[in-house]
VMD Tcl script that builds the backbone (N, CA, C; Angstrom):
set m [mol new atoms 228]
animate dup $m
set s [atomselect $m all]
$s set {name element resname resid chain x y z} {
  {N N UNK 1 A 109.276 97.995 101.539}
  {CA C UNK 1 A 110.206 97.369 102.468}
  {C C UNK 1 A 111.647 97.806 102.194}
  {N N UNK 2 A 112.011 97.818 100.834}
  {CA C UNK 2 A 113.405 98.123 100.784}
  {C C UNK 2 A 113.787 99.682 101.083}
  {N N UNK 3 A 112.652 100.463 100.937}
  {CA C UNK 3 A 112.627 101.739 101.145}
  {C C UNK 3 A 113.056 102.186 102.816}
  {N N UNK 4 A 111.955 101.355 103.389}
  {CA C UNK 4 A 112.389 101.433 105.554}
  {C C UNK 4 A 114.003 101.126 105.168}
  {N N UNK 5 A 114.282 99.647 105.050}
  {CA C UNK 5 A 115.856 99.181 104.814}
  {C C UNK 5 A 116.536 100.333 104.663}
  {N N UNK 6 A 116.647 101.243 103.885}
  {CA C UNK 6 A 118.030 101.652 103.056}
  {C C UNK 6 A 117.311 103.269 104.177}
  {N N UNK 7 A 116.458 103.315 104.596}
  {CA C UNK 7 A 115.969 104.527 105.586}
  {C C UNK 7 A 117.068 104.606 106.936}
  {N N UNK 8 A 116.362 103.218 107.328}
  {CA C UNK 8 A 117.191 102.767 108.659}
  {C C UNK 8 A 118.578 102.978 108.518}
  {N N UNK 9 A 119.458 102.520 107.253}
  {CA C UNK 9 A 120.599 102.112 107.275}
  {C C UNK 9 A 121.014 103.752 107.399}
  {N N UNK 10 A 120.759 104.363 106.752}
  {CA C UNK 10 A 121.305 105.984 106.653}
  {C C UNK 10 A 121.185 106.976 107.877}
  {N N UNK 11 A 120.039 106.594 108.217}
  {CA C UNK 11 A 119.874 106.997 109.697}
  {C C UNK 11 A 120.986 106.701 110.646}
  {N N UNK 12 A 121.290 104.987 110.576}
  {CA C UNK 12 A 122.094 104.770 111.210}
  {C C UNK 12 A 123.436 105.077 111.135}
  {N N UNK 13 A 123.840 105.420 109.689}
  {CA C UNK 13 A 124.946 106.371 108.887}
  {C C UNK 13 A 125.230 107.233 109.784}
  {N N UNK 14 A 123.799 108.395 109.358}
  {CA C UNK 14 A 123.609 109.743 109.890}
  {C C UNK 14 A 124.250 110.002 111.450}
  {N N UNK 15 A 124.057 109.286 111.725}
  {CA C UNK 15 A 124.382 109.437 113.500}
  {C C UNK 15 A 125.677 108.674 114.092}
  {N N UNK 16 A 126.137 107.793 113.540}
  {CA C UNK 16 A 127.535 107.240 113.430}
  {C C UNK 16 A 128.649 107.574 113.057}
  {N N UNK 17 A 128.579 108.474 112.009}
  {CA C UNK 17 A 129.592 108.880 110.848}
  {C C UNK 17 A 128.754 110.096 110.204}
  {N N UNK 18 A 128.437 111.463 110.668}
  {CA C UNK 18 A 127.991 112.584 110.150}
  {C C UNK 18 A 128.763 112.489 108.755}
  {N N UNK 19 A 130.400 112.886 108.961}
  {CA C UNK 19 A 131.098 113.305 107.157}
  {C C UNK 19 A 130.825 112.108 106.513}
  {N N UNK 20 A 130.515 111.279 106.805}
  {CA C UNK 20 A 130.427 109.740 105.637}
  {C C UNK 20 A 129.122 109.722 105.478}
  {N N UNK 21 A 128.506 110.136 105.800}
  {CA C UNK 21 A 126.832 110.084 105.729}
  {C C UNK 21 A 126.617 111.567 104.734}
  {N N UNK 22 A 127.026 112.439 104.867}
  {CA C UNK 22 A 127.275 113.788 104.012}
  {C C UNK 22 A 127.800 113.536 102.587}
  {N N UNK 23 A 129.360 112.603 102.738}
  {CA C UNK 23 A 129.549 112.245 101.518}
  {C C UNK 23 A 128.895 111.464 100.654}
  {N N UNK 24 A 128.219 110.309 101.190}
  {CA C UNK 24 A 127.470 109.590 100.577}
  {C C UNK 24 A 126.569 110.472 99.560}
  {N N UNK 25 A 125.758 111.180 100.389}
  {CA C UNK 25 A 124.667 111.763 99.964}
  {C C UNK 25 A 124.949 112.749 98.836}
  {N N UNK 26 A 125.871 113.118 99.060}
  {CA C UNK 26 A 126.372 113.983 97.775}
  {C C UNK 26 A 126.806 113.093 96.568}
  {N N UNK 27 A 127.876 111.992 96.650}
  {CA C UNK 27 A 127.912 111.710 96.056}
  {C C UNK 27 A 126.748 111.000 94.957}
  {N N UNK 28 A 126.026 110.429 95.974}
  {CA C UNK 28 A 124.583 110.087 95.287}
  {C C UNK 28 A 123.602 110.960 94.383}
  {N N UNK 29 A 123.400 112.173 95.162}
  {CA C UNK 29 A 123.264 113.279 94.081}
  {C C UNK 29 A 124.080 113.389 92.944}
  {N N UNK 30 A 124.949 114.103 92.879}
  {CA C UNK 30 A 125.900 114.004 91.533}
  {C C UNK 30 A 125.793 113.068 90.435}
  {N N UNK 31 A 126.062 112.116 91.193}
  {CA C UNK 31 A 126.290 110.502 90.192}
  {C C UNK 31 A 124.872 110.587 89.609}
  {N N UNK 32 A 123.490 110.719 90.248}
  {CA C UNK 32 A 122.282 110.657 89.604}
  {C C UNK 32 A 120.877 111.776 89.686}
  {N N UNK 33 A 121.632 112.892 89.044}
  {CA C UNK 33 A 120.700 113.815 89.307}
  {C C UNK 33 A 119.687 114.011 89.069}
  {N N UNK 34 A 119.444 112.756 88.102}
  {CA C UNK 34 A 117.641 112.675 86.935}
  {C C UNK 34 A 117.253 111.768 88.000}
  {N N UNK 35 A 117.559 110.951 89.065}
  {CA C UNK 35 A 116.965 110.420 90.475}
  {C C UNK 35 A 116.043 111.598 91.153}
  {N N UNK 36 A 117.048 112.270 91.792}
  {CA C UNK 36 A 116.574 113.111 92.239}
  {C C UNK 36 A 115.417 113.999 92.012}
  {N N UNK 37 A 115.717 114.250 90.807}
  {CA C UNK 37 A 114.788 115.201 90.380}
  {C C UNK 37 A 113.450 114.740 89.911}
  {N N UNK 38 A 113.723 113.367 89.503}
  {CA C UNK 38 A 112.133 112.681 89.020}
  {C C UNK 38 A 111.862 112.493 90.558}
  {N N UNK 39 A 112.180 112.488 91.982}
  {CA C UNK 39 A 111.796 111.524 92.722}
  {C C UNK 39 A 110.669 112.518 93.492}
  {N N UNK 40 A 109.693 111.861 94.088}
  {CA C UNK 40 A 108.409 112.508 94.037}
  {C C UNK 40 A 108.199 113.476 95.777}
  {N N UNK 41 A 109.270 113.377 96.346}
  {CA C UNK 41 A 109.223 114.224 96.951}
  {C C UNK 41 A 108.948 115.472 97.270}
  {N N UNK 42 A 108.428 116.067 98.288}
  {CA C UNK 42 A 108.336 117.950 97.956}
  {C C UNK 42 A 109.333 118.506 97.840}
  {N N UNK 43 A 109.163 119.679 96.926}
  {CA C UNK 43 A 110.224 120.490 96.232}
  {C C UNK 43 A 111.024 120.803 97.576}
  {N N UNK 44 A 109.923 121.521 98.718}
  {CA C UNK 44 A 110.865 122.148 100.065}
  {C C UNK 44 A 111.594 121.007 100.429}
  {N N UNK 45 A 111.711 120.018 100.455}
  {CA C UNK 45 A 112.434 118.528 101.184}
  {C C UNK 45 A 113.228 118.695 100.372}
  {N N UNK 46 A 113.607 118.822 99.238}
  {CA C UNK 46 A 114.580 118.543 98.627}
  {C C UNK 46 A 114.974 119.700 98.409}
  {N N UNK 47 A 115.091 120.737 98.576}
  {CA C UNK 47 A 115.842 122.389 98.899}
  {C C UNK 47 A 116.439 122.162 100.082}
  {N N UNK 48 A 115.628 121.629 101.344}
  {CA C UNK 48 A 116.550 121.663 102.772}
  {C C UNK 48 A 117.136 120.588 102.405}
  {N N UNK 49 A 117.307 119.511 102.076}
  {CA C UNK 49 A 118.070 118.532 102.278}
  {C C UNK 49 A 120.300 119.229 101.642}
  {N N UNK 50 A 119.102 119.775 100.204}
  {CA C UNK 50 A 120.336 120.204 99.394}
  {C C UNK 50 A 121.448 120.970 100.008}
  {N N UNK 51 A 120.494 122.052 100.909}
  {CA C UNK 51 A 121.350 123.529 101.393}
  {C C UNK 51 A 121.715 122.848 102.949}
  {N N UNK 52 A 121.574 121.728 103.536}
  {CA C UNK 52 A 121.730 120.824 104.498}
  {C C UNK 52 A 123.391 120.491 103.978}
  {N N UNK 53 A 123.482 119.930 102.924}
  {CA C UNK 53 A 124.490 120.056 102.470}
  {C C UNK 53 A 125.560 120.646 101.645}
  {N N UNK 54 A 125.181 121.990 101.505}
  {CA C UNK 54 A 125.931 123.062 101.027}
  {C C UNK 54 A 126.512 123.631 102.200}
  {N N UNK 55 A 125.784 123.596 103.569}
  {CA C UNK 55 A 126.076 123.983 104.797}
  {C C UNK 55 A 127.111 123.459 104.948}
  {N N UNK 56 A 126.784 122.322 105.133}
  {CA C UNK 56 A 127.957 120.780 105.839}
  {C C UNK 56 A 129.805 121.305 104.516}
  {N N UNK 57 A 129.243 121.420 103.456}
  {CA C UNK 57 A 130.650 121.478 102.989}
  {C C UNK 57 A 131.180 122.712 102.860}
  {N N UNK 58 A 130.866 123.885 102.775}
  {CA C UNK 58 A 130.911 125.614 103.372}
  {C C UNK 58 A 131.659 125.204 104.537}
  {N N UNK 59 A 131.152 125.033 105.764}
  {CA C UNK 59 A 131.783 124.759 106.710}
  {C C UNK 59 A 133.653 124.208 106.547}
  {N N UNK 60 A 133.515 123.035 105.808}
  {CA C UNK 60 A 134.742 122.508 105.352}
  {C C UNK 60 A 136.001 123.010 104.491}
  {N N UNK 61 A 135.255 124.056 103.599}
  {CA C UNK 61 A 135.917 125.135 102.573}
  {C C UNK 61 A 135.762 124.175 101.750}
  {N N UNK 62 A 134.824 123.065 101.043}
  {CA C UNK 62 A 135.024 122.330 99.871}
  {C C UNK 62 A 133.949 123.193 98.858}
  {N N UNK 63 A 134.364 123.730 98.518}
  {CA C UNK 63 A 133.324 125.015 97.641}
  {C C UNK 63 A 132.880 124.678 96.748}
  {N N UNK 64 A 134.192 123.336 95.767}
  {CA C UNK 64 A 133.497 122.741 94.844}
  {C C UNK 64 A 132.432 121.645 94.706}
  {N N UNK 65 A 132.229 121.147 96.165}
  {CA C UNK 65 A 130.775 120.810 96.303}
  {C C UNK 65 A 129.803 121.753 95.814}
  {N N UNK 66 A 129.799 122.730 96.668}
  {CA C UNK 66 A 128.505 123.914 97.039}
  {C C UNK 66 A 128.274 123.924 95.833}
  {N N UNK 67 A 129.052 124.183 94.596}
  {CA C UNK 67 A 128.934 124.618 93.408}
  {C C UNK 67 A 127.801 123.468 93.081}
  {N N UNK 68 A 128.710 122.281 92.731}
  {CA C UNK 68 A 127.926 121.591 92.283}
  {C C UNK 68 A 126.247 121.318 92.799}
  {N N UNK 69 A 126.199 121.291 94.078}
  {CA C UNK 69 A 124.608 121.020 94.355}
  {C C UNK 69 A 124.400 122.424 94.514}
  {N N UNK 70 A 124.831 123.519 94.234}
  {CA C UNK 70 A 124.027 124.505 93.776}
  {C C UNK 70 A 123.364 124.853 92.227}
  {N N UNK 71 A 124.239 123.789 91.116}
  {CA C UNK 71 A 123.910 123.440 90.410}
  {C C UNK 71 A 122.909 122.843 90.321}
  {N N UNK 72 A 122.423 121.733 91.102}
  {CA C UNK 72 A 121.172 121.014 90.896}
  {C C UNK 72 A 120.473 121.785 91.899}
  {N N UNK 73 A 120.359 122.959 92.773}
  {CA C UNK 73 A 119.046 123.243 93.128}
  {C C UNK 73 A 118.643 124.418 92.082}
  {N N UNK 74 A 119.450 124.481 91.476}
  {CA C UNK 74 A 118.950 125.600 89.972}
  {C C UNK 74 A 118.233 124.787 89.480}
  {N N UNK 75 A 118.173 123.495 88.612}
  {CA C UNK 75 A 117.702 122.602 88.062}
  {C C UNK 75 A 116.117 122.098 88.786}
  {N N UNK 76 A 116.063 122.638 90.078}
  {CA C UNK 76 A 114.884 121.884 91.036}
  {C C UNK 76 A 113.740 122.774 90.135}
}
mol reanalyze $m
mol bondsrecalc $m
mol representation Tube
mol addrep $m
């Protein structure tokens, strides 16, 4: 149940507020990258999600994102 919850809510993020829904997500990565990486998802889901957002901040010129979650898809 809390899983739909916090689904819905991001969704509803996602489509309201694209850059706040981007930042979130990054920041969430960063802050907990042993999340991520234990979390049982497929490897490909979590490659597109990553380069989903290497895109989003490329676009922006924030490079020192890219770095960083190019950091953790080395780690994948």
């Amino acid at each position: 149940m809390h899983d739909e919850r916090l689904n819905k809510i991001l969704e509803d993020l996602e489509r309201d507020s694209v850059d706040k829904y981007m930042r979130i997500c990054y920041g969430v990565l960063i802050a907990g990258p042993k999340e991520m990486l234990d979390h049982s998802a497929d490897l490909d889901l979590k490659l597109k999600g990553i380069n989903k957002l290497i895109h989003y901040f490329q676009e922006r010129e924030e490079y020192e994102k890219c770095t960083e979650l190019q950091k953790l898809k080395e780690m994948l």
